[in-house]
C-alpha positions as CSV (number, residue, x, y, z in Angstrom):
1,X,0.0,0.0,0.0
2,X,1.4,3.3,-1.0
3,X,2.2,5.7,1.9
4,X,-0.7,8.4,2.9
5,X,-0.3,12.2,2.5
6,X,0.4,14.4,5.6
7,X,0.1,17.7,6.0
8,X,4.0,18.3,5.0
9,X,3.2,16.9,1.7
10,X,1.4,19.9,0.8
11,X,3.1,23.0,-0.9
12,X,2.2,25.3,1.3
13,X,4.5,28.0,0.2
14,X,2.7,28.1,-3.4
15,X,-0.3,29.4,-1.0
16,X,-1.7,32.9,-3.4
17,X,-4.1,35.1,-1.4
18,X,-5.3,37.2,-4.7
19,X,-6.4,33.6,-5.4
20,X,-8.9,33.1,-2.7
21,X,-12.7,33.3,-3.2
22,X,-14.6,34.5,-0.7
23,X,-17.3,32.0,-1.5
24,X,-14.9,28.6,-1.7
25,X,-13.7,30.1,1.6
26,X,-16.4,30.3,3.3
27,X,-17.4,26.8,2.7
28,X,-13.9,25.4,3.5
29,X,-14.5,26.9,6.8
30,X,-17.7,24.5,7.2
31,X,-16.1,21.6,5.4
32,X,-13.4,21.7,8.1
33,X,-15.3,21.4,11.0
34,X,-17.1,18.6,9.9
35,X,-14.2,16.6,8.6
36,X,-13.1,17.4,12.5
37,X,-15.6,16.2,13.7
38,X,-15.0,12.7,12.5
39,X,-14.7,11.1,16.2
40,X,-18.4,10.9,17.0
41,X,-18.8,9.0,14.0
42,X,-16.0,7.0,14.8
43,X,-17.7,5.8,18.2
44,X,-20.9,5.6,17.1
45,X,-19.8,3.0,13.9
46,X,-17.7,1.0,16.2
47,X,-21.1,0.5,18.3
48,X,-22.9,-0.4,15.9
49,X,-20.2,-3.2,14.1
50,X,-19.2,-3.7,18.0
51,X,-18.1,-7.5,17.4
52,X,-16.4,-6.6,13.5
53,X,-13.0,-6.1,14.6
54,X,-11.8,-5.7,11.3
55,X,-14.8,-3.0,10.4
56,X,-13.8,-1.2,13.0
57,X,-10.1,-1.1,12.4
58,X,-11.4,0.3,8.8
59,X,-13.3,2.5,10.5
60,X,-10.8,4.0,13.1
61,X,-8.8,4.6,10.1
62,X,-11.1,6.2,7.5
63,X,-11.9,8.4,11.0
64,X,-8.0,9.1,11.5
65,X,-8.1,10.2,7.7
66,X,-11.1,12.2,8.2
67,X,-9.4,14.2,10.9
68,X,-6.2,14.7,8.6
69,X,-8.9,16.6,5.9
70,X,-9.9,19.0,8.7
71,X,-6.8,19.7,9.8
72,X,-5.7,20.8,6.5
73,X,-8.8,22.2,4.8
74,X,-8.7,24.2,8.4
75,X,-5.0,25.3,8.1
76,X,-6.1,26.3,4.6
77,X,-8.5,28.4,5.9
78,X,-6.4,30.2,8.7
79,X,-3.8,31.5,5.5
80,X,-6.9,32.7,3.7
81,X,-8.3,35.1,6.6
82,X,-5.6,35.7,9.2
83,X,-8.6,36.9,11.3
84,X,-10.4,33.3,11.4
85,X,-9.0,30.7,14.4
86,X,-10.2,27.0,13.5
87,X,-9.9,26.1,16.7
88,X,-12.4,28.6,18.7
89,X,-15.1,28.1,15.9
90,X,-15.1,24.2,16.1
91,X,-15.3,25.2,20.0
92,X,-18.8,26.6,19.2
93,X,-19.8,24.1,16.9
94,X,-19.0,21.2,19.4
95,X,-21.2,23.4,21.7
96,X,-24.2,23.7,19.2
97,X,-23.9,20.5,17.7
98,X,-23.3,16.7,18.6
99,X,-24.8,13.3,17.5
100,X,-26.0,10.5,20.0
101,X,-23.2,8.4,20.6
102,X,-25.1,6.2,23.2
103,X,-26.8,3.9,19.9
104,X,-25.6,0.7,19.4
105,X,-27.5,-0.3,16.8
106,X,-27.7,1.5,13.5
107,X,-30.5,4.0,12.6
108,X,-30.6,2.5,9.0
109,X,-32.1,-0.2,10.5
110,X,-29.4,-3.2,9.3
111,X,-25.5,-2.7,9.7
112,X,-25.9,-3.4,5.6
113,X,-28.1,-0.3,5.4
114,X,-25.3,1.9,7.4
115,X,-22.7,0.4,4.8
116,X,-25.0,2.2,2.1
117,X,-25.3,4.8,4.1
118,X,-21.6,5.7,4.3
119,X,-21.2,5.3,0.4
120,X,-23.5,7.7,0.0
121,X,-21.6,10.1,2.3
122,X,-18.5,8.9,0.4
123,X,-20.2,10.1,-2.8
124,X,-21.1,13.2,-1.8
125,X,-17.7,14.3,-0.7
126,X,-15.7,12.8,-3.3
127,X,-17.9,14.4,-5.8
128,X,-18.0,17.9,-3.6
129,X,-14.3,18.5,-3.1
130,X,-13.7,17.3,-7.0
131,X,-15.8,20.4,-7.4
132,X,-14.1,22.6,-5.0
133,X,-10.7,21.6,-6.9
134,X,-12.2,22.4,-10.4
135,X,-13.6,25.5,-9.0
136,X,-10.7,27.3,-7.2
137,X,-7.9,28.6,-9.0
138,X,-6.1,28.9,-5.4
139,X,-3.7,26.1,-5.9
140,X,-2.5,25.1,-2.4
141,X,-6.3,24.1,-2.3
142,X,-6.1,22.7,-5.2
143,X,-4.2,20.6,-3.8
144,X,-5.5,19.8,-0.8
145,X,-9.0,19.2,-2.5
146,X,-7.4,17.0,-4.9
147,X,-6.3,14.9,-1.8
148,X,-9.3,14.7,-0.2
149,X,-11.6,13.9,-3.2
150,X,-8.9,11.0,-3.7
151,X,-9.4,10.2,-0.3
152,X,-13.3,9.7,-0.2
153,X,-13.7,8.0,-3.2
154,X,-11.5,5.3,-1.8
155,X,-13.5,5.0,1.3
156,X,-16.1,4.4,-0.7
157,X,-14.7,1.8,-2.1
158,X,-13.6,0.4,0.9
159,X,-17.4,0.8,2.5
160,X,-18.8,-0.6,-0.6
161,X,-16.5,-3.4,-0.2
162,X,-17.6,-4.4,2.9
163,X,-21.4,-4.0,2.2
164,X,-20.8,-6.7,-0.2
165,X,-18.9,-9.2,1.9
166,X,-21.0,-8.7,5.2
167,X,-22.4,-12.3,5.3
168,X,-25.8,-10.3,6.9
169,X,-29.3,-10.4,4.8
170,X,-28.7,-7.8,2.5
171,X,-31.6,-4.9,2.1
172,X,-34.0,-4.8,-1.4
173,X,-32.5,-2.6,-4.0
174,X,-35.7,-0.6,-3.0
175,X,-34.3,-0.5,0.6
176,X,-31.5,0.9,-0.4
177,X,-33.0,3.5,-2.5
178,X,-35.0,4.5,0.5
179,X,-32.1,4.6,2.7
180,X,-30.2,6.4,0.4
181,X,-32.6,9.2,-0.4
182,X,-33.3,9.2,3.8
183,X,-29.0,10.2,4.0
184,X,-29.3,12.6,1.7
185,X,-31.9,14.4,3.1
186,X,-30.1,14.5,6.2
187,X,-27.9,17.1,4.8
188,X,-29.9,19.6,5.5
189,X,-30.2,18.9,9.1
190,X,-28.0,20.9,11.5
191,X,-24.3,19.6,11.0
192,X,-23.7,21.6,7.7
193,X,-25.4,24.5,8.9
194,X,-24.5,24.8,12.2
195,X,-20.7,24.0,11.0
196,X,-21.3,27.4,8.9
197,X,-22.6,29.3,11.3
198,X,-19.8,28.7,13.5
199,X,-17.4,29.4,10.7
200,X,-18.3,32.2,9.6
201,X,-20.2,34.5,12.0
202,X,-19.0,36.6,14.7
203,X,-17.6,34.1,17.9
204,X,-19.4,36.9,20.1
205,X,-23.0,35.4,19.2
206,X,-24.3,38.4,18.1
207,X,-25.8,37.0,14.8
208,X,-28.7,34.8,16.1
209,X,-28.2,30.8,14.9
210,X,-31.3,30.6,12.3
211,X,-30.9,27.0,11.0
212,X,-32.9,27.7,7.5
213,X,-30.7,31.3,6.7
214,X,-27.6,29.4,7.4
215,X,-28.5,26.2,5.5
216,X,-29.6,28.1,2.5
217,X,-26.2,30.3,3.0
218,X,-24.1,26.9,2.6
219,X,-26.0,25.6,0.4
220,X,-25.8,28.3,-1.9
221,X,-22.0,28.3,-1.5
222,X,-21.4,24.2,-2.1
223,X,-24.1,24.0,-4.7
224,X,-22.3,26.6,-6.9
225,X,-19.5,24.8,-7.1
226,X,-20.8,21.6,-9.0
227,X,-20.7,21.2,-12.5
228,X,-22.6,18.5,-14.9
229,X,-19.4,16.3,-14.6
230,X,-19.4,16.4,-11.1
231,X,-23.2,15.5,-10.5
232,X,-23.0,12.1,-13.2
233,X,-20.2,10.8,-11.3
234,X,-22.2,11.4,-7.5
235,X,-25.1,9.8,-9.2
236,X,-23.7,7.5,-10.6
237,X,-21.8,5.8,-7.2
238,X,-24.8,6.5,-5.2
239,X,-26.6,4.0,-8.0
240,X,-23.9,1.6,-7.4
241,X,-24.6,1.5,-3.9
242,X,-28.1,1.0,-4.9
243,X,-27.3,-1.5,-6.7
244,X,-28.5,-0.3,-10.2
245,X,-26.6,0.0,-13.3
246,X,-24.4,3.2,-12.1
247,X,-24.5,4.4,-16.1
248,X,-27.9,3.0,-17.3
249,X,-30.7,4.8,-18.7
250,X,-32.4,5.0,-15.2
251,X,-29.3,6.3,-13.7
252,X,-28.8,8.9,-16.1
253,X,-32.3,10.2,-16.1
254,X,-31.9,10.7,-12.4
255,X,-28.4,12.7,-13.3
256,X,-30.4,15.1,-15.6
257,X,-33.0,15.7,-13.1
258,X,-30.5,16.4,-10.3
259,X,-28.3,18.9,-12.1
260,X,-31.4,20.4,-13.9
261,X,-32.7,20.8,-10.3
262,X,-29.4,22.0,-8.5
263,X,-29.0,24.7,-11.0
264,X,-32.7,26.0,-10.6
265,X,-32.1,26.0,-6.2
266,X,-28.7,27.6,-7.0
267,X,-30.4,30.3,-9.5
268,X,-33.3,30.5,-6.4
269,X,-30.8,30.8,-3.9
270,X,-28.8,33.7,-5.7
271,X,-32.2,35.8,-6.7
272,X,-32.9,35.3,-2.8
273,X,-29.1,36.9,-2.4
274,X,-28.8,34.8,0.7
């Protein structure tokens, strides 16, 4: 197995400030904390695969990689605005925000379903920071974004692996349509837009938390970033998962209809000027 990146492996002295966008920043800044945030997840998947000591040593490394992302994305962040400190805003977003770590038993319903769960989480990100890397011309992110994108799309691999050799009843493909259309609506619960609020609003509390502004204010931000290319190949591993053709006729209908809608919520979302 080829050696990991570190943080010294990137060129940080190529950083360009008259490259930054404000934008791509300001989502970096959210992106961070979650990636941080990776130990909850950590505790809570080793619960649930409790007696999988191999799953869980995949696990406590896809979370030590996890951290690695945050740490850079955040030290990424710091160059871009001098003024922000990473470690005070995940400090308020570990205040605000937390998932249940006491389950021991997944919410999917089966440990299979949680598999397809994760590869849909892996499919959002690898596609997202593909995006953030074709988007920026900044290119210490660049870089970095590169990384991560690499990153996720191999623990998706590694996740999907391990759906497929669980020796458990495996879910309908409807299931895991159902489950996968359940994760994904989970993104606009409060992780992402508390993660932003912390990020990016004064540490003195005077802006209010509004969950729907903030959400719409990321979204906004992340949304713009995707291109058609980038939306086939999230579609397209999320049908994997599924377990449908990932480029059949089905598959890329459901492509059209997600990157017709994304533009028309980011179109909304800019006439809104949130």
């Amino acid at each position: 197995m080829s050696r990991h990146w570190t943080l010294d492996d990137i060129k940080w002295a190529d950083f360009d400030p008259s490259k930054v966008d404000a934008d791509i920043l300001c989502a970096v800044k959210a992106a961070a904390m979650v990636e941080f945030n990776a130990p909850d997840y950590v505790t809570y998947l080793c619960n649930v695969f409790a007696d999988r000591p191999d799953v869980k040593a995949l696990v406590q490394q896809w979370g030590a990689e996890e951290i690695q992302h945050g740490q850079a994305l955040a030290r990424w962040a710091e160059l871009a605005d001098p003024g922000f400190n990473f470690q005070a805003a995940f400090d308020r977003f570990r205040a605000g925000y937390s998932i249940p770590l006491e389950a021991i038993h997944s919410v999917r319903g089966s440990r299979a379903g949680e598999l397809v769960a994760r590869c849909v989480v892996e499919s959002g990100t690898s596609s997202y920071y593909t995006a953030i890397k074709d988007a920026s011309t900044e290119p210490v992110l660049r870089q970095i974004a590169a990384n991560i994108a690499a990153d996720e799309f191999r623990h998706y691999k590694l996740f999907y692996e391990q759906f497929k050799v669980l020796n458990e009843e495996l879910p309908s493909r409807m299931a895991r349509a159902r489950i996968a259309i359940g994760r994904v609506s989970e993104a606009d619960d409060d992780e992402l837009s508390y993660a932003y609020y912390a990020a990016n609003t004064n540490a003195d509390g005077s802006v209010p938390y509004d969950r729907a502004h903030f959400a719409k204010a990321y979204e906004k931000r992340a949304l713009g970033l995707y291109r058609r290319q980038h939306t086939d190949r999230l579609v397209a591993m999320v049908g994997k998962a599924i377990g449908l053709a990932p480029r059949g006729l089905l598959m890329r209908l459901v492509s059209s209809g997600v990157w017709a809608f994304w533009r028309l919520r980011v179109w909304r979302l800019s006439r809104a000027a949130v």
